[in-house]
N, C-alpha and C positions, 0 to 999 in steps of 0.2 A: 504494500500500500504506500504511496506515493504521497499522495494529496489524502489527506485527512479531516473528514469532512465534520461539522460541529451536529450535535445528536441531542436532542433536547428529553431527557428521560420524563417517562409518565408515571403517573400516579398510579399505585397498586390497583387500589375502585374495588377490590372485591375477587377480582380476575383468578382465574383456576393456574396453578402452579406451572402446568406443560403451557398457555399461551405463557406466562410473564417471562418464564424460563428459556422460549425461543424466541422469543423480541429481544431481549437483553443479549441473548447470544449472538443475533447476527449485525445487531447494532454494534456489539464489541468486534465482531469479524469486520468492520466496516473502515474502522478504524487498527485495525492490528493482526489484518488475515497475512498468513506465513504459514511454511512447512512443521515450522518449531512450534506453534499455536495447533493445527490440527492433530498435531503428535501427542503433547503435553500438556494440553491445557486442559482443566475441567471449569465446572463450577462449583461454588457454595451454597447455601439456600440459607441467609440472616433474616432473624424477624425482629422487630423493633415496636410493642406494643406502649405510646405513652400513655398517663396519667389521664389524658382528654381522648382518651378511646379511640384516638388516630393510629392505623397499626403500617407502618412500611414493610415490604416485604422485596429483596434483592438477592439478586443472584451475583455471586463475586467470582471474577474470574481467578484463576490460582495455576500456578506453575508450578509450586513444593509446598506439598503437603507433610506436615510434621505427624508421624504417629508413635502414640509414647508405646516402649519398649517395657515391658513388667521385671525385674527384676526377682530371678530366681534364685532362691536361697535354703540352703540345708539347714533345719532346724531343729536345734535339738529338742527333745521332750523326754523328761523322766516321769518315769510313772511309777506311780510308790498303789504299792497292793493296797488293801482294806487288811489283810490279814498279814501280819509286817513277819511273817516268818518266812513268806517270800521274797526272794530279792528285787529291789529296785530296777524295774526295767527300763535301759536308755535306747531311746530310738533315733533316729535322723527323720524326717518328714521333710521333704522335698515341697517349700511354700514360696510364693511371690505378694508381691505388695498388699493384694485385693484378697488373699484369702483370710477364709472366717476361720472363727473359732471350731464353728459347726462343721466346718471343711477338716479342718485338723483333726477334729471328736470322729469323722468316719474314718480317713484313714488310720488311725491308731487304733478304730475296735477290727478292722481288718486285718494288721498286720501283728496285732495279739490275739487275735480270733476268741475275742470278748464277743457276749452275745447284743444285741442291737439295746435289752432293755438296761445295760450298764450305765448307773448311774456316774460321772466323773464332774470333781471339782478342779476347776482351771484356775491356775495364778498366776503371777512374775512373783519369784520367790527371793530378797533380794537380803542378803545378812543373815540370813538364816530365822525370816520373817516375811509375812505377805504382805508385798508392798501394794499388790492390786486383783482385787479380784477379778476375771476374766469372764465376759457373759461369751456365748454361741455367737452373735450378731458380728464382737470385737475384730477387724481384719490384723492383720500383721504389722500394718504400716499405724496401727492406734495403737500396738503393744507398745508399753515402758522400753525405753532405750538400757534402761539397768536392769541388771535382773536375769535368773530361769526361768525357764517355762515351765512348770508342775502341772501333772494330771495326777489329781488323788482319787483311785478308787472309794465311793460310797456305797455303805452299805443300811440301809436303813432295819432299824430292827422294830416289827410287826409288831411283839407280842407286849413293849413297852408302850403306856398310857402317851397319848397325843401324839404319837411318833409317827403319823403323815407326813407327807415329804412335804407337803404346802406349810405345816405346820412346823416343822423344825427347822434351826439352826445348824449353823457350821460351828463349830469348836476349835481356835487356833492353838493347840499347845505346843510350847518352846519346852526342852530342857534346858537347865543351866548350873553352871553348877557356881557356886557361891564362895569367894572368898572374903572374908570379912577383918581389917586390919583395924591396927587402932584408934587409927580417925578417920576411918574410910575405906571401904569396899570393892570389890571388882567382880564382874561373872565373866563365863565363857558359855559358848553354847556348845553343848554335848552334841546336839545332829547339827548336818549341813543343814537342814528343812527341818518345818514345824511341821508336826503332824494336826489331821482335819479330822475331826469327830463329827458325825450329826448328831444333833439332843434337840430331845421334844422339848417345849417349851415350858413346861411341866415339872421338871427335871430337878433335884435339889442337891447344891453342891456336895450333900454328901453323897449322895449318889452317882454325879461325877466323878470324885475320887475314887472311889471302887471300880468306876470302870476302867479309868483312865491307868488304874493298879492293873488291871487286868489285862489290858493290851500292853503293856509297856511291861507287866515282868519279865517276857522273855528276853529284854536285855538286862536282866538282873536276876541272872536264874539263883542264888543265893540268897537274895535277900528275902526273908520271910514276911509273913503277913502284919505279923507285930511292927515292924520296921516299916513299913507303907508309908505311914504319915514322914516318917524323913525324907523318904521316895519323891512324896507326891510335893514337900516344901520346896522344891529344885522346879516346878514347874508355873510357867506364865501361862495364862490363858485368856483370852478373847474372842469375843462371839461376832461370827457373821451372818447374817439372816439369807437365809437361802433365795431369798427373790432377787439379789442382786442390787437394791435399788440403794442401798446404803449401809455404812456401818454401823450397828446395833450399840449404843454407850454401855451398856454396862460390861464392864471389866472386872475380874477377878484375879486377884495379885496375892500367892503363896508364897512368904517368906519363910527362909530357914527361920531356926530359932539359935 
């Protein structure tokens, strides 16, 4: 094209998508037809609705088009049993920016060949604490930049009073163990990760302790029942409500003596 002729554009008006789309087209060919243009060129389709119910609607021509690239990444996921006499299973899960949590929940019950009705608590586990609970919806690229990634096997127990799964809580418990000087104190944490309990809402801390005895003796296969209460002085504990929507305030904090 030579001479370049001036092209006065119209008004949308209403007009069906294929007329506006090949008016705009050949008006643009009018002014810029070439072999490089028939090759290469496409169009866009922008809509532009203001405030005063005026809506523009244009086709843009385009040369390079940017498309975004997903970034794939191997991710690890440890997954701690419900029945901790099992070992700690680590996995790689092969995820990109957009996937969910819910994405990750199926391939991990495939590749443990877990049945579909498995219940799992998701977190970024971060000091040996959950720094964030993890809903199904969450993708990768909203995951905590600090932190693991934990799947805790849940086991809900039937035959305990109010123990629906609508109705219970998560349980955070920390081990620690306590050093106490003479103007001042230090812990450590006994696990990498806190262990996740569900408890009905019902539930009375003494009857936490007992269970919390019972899961946790068999790394203290010595220590007897009389001794429990020193056991259980080494443990933090924190509730999270199983809906996801927020953290529950009350706190339970077991010092040594």
């Amino acid at each position: 094209v030579t001479t370049k002729p001036y092209i006065e554009s119209k008004d949308y008006d209403g007009r069906p998508d294929e007329i506006l789309c090949k008016e705009q087209w050949e008006n643009y060919l009018k002014r810029n037809r070439s072999i490089i243009v028939d090759l290469f060129c496409g169009q866009l389709k922008s809509k532009l609705i203001c405030p005063c119910t005026n809506i523009s609607v244009t086709f843009d021509p385009f040369m390079v088009l940017s498309v975004p690239i997903l970034q794939i990444i191997s991710l690890e996921v440890k997954f701690v049993y419900f029945n901790l006499e099992k070992k700690t299973a680590l996995l790689q899960i092969v995820v990109h920016d957009k996937t969910s949590v819910g994405e990750i929940h199926s391939k991990l019950l495939a590749a443990l060949k877990l049945p579909p009705s498995t219940k799992i608590f998701y977190a970024s586990i971060y000091k040996s604490e959950v720094y964030k609970q993890l809903a199904m919806t969450t993708t990768y690229s909203e995951m905590p930049q600090k932190g693991n990634f934990y799947a805790y096997e849940i086991v809900y127990d039937a035959d305990s009073k109010g123990a629906e799964e609508k109705d219970c809580y998560y349980l955070e418990v920390q081990m620690q163990t306590i050093s106490r000087g003479m103007y001042s104190g230090s812990y450590r944490n006994d696990l990498d990760y806190p262990l996740i309990f569900p408890v009905p809402p019902l539930a009375k801390i003494a009857e936490l302790k007992l269970e919390i005895f019972r899961r946790l003796q068999l790394f203290f296969p010595k220590v007897e029942a009389a001794d429990k209460e020193k056991l259980l002085g080494s443990l933090y504990m924190k509730y999270f409500p199983v809906d996801n929507e927020k953290i529950h305030p009350y706190v339970i904090e077991i010092a040594n003596n």
